[in-house]
N, C-alpha and C positions, 0 to 999 in steps of 0.2 A: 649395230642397232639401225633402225630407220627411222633416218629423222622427221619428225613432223613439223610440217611446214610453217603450220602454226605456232608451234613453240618457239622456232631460228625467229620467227618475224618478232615474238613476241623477246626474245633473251637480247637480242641485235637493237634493236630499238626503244624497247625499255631502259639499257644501260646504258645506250647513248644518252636520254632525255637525263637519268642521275647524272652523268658523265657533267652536261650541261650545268643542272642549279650548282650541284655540286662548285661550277669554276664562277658560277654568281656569286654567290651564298660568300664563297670563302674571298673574290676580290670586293666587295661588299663590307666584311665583316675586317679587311685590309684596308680599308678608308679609300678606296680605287675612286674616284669619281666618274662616275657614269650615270647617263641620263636615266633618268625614272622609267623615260617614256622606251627607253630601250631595255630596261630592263623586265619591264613589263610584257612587253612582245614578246621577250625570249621564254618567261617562263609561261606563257601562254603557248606559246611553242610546243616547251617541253610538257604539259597536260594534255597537249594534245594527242603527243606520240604516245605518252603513256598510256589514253584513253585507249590509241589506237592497239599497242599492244595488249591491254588488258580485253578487250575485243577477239584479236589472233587467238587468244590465250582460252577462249570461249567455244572456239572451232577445235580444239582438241579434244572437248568432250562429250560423249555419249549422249550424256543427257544434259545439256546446258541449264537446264530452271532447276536441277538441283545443285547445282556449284558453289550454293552457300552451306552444302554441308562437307565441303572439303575444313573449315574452319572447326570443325568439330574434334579433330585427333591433333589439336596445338601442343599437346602435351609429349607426343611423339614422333609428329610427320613434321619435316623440313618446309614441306608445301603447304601445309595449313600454316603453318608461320609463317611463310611468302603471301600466302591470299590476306593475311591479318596484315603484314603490312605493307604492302602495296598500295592499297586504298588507305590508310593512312598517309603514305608519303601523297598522294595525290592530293589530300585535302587540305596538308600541310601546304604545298605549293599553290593548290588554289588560294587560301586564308593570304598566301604573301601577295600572290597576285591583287584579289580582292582591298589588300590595305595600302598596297601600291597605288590602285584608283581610288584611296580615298585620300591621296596625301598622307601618307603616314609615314614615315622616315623608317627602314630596315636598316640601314647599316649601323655603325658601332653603339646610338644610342639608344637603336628598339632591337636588341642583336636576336629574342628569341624564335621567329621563324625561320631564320639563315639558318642559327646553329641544329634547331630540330629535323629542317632538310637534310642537314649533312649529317645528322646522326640517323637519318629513317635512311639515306641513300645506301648509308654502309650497312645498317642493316638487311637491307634489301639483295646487295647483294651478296651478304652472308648468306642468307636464305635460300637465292638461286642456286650459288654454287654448291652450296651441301646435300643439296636435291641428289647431286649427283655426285656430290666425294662421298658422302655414306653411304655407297651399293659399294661392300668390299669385293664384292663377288667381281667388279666389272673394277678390274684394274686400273684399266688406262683413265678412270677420272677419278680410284682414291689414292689420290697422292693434294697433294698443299697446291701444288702449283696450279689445281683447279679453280679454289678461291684466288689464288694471285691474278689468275688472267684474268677471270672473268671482273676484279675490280678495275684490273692495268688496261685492260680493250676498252671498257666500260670507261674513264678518265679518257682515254686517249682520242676516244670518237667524240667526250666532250667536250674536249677542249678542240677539237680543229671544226666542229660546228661553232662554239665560242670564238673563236679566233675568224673564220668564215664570216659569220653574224657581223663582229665589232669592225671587220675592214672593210665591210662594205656599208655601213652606216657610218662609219667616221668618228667609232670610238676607242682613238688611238692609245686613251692611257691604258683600259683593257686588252687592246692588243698589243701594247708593250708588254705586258705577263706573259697570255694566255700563248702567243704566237714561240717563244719561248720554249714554254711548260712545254706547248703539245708536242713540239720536236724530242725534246728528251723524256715524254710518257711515252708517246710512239716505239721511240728505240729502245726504251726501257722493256715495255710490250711485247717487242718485238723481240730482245733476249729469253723472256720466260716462257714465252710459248714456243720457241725452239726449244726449251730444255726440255718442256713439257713433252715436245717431237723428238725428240732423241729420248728421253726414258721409257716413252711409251713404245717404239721401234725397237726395244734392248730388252722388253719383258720378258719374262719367263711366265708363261701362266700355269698358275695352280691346277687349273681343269686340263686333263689331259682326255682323248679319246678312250685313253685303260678309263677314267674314273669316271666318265660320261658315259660305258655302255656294261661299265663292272666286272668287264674281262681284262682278266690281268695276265696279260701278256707282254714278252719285251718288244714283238713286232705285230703292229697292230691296224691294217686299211681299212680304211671305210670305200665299198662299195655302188652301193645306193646311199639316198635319202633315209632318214629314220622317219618318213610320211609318202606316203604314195602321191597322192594331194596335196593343193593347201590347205592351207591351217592359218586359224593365229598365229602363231608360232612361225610357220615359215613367211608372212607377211608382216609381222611386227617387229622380231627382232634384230631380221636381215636387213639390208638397203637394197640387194643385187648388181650394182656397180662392179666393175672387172678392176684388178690392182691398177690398170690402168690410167682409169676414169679419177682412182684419188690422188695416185699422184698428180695428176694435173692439177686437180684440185686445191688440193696442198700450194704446191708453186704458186697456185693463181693466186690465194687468197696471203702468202705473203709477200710477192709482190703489190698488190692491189691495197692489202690493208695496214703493211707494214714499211714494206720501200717505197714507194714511189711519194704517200702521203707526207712521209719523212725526209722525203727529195725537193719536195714541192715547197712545204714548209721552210726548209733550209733555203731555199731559194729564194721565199718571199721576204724570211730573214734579213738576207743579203742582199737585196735591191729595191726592199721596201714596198715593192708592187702588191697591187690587189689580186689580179688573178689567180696566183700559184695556188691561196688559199681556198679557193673553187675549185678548180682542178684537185686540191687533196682531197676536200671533201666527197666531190665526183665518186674518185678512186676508191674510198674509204669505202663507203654505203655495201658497192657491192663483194667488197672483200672480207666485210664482216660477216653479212650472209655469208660467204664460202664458208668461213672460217668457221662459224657456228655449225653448220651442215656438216663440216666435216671433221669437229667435235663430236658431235652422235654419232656418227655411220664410221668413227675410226674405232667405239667400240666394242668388242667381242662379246656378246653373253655365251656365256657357258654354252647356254642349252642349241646354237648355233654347231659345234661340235656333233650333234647326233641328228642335227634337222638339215643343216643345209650344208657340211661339207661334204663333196662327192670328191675322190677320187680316179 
């Protein structure tokens, strides 16, 4: 596939800002004590990036003034249940923000905007990922371990922005948790989306060149192009990258978003320092982007088979 840029900004950053309330919400609704006024920041924070990805997520379409009728096939698109609630969890997190500055107490004894975060965040990304695990046609994203990453990546980029946040403001009971959590979701993360990399490198796919041009033959080359020109089709579902370009890719983005952040972490673990948890987050940002980018463009559509393999 070709990934649209809009979308990596929009899935990368979206899950990070869930990744975030998500690790409020729950040391919150764990009696954590932490300042108001930091808690505050963060989930303004996090409305923001969401703002900002629901924005990306606006450059992907044709016609942006019509985007409120994607909410119209809730009953059978994945993506209108993502547009339903996206803006829900947004308003949710604003409401806590907003009762935040009014003195209002969230944790154990007003527990219900923590716990509706955390139940809009996983819905949310139930919704993303099934965007993409219900195309049976495209393999390499239906299998389970599509919703596992994208909750595991999405937790993992929040909690080392949480853990990032609380050590440089000096909120050491939340980074007694969070600094923790984020080392063992990272390398949790980090095992599923290797799996995810080795099932998807061992596929067998269903669409073969016989069943893509309906000649049934046991030896069978493609030639040419099945288009002389572009097309949609040869501009939408290709990326053009050479095996090259992904494997580097690949590499980059699990070192960047999976060792190093998980090195740095370990490190700040064990000598209690501020910086290492900058340095992960550094590292993190842009290996999520890779990571995401080369989530779409490691998929194969079918119809890639008769458009753009040449032999």
């Amino acid at each position: 596939m070709n990934p649209a840029f809009s979308v990596v900004i929009f899935t990368t950053i979206a899950g990070a800002a869930q990744g975030l309330v998500v690790t409020l919400a729950l040391a919150l609704l764990a009696g954590l004590a932490i300042a108001p006024g930091f808690v505050s920041a963060s989930l303004m924070l996090a409305v923001v990036m969401l703002l900002i990805g629901l924005a990306a997520s606006f450059a992907h379409l044709g016609r942006p003034e019509r985007a409120w009728r994607a909410v119209l096939m809730w009953r059978t698109s994945w993506l209108s249940r993502e547009v339903i609630v996206l803006p829900a969890f947004i308003g949710v997190v604003a409401l806590w923000w907003l009762a935040l500055r009014a003195g209002i107490d969230m944790g154990k004894s007003a527990p219900l905007l923590p716990l509706a975060a955390i139940v809009l965040a996983a819905l949310l990304w139930y919704c993303t990922a099934m965007i993409y695990a219900c195309l049976r046609f495209i393999q390499e994203w239906a299998q389970p371990l599509t919703l596992v990453n994208f909750t595991l990546i999405g937790l993992s980029s929040g909690l080392v922005l949480a853990s990032a946040l609380a050590a440089f403001a000096g909120e050491s009971a939340l980074l007694a948790v969070t600094g923790p959590a984020a080392l063992v979701v990272t390398l949790v993360a980090w095992v599923t989306r290797s799996l995810a990399l080795r099932h998807n490198a061992t596929l067998k796919h269903k669409s073969t060149l016989q069943s893509a041009t309906g000649i049934d033959a046991s030896r069978l080359v493609q030639k040419s192009m099945g288009m002389s020109a572009g097309s949609f089709n040869t501009r939408e579902f290709f990326h053009g990258r050479t095996l090259a370009v992904l494997k580097n890719v690949r590499l980059g983005f699990i070192v960047l978003c999976f060792a190093l952040p998980a090195l740095f972490a370990l490190l700040a673990l064990v000598t209690g320092s501020l910086w290492p948890w900058a340095l992960a987050l550094l590292c993190q940002v842009p290996g999520l982007v890779a990571e995401r980018w080369f989530f779409f463009a490691q998929a194969k559509h079918p119809q890639n088979l008769y458009y753009q393999v040449v032999s």
